[in-house]
C-alpha positions as CSV (number, residue, x, y, z in Angstrom):
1,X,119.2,81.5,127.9
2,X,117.4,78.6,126.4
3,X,116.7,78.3,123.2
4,X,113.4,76.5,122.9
5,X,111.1,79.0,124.2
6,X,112.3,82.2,121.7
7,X,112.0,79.4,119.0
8,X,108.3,78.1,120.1
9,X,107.3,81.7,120.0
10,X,108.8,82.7,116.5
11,X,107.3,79.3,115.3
12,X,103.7,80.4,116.5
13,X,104.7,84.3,115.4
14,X,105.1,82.9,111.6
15,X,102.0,80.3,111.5
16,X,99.7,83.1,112.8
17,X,101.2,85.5,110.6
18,X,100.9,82.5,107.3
19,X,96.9,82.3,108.7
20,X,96.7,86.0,108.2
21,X,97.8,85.8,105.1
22,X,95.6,82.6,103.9
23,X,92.8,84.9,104.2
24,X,93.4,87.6,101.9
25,X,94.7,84.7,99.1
26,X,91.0,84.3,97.8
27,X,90.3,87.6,97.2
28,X,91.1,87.2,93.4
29,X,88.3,84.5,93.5
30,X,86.4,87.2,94.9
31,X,87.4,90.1,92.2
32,X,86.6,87.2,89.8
33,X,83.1,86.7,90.6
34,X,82.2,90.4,90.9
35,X,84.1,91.2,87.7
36,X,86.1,93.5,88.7
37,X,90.0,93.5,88.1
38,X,91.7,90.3,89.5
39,X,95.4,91.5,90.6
40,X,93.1,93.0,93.4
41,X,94.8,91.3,96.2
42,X,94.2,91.4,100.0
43,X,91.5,91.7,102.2
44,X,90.8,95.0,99.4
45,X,87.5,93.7,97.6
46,X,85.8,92.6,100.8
47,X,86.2,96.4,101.7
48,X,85.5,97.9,98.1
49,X,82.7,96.3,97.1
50,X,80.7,95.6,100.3
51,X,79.3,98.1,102.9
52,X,81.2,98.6,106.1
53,X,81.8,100.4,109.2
54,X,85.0,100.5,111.5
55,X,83.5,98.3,113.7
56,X,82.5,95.5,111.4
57,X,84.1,92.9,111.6
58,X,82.4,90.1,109.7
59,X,83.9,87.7,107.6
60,X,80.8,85.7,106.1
61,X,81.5,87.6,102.8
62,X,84.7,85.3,102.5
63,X,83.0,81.6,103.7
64,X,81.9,80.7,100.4
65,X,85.3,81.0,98.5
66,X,87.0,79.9,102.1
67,X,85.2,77.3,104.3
68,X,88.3,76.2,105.6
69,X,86.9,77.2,109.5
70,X,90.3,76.8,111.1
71,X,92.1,79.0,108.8
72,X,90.1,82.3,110.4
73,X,91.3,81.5,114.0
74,X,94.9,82.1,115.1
75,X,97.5,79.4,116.6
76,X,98.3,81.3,119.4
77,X,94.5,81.0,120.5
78,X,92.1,78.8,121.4
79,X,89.5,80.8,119.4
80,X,87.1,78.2,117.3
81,X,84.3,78.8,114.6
82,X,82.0,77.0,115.1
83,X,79.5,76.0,111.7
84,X,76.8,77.3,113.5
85,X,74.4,79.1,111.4
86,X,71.7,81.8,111.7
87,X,69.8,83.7,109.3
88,X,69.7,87.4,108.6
89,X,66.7,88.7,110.2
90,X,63.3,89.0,107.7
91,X,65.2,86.9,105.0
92,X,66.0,83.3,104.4
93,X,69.5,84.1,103.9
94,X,71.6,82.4,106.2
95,X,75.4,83.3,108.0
96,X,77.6,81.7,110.0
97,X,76.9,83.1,113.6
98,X,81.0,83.0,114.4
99,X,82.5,84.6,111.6
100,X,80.0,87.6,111.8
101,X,82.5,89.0,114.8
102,X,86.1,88.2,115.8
103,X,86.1,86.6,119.5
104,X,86.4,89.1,122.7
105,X,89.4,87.3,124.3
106,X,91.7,84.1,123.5
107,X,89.5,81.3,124.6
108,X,86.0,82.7,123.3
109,X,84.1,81.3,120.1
110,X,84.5,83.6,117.0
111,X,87.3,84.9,114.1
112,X,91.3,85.9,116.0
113,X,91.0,88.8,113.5
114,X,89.7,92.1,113.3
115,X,88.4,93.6,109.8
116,X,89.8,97.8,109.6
117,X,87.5,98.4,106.4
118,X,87.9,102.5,107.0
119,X,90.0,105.0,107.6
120,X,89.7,109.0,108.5
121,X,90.0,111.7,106.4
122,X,90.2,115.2,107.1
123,X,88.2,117.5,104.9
124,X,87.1,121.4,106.5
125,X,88.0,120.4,109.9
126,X,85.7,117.3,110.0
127,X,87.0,114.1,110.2
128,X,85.1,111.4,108.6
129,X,85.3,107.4,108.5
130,X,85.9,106.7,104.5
131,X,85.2,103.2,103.6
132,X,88.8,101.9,101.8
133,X,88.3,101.1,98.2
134,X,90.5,101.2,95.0
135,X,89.7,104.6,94.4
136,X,89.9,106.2,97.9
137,X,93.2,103.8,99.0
138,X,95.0,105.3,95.6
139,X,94.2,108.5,96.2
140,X,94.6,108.7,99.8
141,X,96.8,111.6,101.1
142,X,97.2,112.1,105.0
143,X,95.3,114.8,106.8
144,X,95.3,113.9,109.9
145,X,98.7,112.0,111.1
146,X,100.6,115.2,112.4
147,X,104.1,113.9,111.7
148,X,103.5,113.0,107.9
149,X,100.6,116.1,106.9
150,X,100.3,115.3,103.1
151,X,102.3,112.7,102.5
152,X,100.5,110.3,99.9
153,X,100.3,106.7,101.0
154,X,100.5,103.4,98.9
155,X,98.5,100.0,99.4
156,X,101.5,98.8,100.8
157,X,101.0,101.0,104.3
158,X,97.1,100.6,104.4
159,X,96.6,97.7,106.4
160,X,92.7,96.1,106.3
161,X,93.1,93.1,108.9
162,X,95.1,92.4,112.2
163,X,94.7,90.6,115.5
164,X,91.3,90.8,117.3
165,X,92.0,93.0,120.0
166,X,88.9,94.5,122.0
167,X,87.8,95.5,125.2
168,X,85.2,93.9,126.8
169,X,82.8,94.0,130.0
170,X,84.1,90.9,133.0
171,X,87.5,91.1,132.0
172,X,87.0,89.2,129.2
173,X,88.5,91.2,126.8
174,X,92.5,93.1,126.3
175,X,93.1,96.0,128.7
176,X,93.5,98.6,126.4
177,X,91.5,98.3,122.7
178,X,94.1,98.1,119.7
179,X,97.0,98.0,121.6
180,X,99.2,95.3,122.1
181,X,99.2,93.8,125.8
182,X,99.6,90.7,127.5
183,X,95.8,89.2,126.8
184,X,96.3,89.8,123.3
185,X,96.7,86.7,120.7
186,X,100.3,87.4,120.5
187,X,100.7,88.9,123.8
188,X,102.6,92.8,124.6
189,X,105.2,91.8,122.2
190,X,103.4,92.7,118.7
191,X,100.2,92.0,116.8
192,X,100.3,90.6,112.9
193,X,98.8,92.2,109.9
194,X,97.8,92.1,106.5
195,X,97.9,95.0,104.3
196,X,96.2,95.8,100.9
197,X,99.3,94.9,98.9
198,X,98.2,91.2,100.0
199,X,101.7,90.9,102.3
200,X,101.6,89.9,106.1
201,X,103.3,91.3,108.6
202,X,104.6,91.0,112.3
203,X,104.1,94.0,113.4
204,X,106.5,94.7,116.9
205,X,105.1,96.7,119.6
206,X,107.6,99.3,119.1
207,X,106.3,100.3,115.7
208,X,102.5,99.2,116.1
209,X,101.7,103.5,116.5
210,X,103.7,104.3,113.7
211,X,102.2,101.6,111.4
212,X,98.7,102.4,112.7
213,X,98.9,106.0,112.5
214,X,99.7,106.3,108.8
215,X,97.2,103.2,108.2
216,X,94.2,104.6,109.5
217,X,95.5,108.5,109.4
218,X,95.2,108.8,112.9
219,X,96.9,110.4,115.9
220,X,97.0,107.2,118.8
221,X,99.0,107.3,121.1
222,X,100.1,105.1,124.3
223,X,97.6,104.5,126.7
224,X,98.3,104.7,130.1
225,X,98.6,102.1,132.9
């Protein structure tokens, strides 16, 4: 078997995984600014101290500490920001149109990441979308993921970013949303992400459930064909 190809792909494996990573390194800048305690490391205080929803997946909160545009697009892709801006509507306040969503398929215009700012949690039989922040990621205790009920969770298993991966109208987008298959940045073999410990991972299809399960406190399974 040759060797090049299995080494091309770990090469592009590890700089996509190093990119995911580079993202998260400013958040101390970020805890700096808003005074709040600096060790915070990860994607964490873009989630803590800002408003969000599972699906948003903005990233203008990091361009002023980051305007490095290439360092929010994977290698694996031929995703681009673009400095295009726009300004919030009634205000004079202005964002960069690219980095307000991650791109819908490899070649499209936009972020090769995905922001997961929530997770659920089970409380009277309702399950509810809880925004990740110091408190709620310290305290968080499964009640949802049938195979761990209860088990308390660490920053270290809560992950807050990982490879765009979305479904989209045309064919543009993946097959199956946050699953790993062949249109995805990395293909069916695995997806990279960062967790609120500040580490990067490369995440193998084989464990992606597992790993997203006890993230998000969820019950996914395997989609069909």
């Amino acid at each position: 078997m040759p060797v090049w190809p299995l080494a091309a792909t770990l090469a592009v494996q590890t700089l996509a995984t190093l990119a995911l990573y580079s993202l998260p390194a400013v958040a101390p800048l970020v805890a700096h600014d808003l005074n709040v305690n600096p060790t915070l490391v990860g994607g964490f205080v873009a989630t803590a101290y800002a408003d969000r929803s599972g699906s948003d997946d903005d990233y203008n909160w990091m361009y002023d500490y980051n305007k490095n545009l290439k360092s929010y697009t994977c290698a694996s892709t031929f995703n681009v920001v673009r400095p295009d801006p726009a300004n919030y509507p009634f205000t004079t306040t202005s964002y960069n149109i690219d980095l307000k969503d991650n791109a819908v398929s490899k070649k499209a215009n936009g972020t090769s990441y995905e922001i997961f700012g929530t997770f659920t949690t089970v409380n009277g039989g309702v399950s509810t979308s809880v925004k990740k922040t110091e408190r709620s990621i310290g305290s968080k205790v499964i009640t949802k993921y049938s195979s761990v009920l209860g088990q308390h969770v660490s920053p270290t298993d809560i992950m807050l970013m990982l490879d765009a991966d979305d479904t989209a109208s045309g064919n543009l987008g993946s097959t199956h949303n946050n699953w790993p298959d062949s249109e995805d940045n990395h293909g069916a073999e695995g997806t990279c992400m960062n967790f609120c410990d500040g580490h990067a991972q490369w995440i193998k299809r084989v464990d992606y459930l597992k790993i997203i399960n006890l993230s998000q406190d969820s019950n996914n399974t395997e989609p069909g064909p």
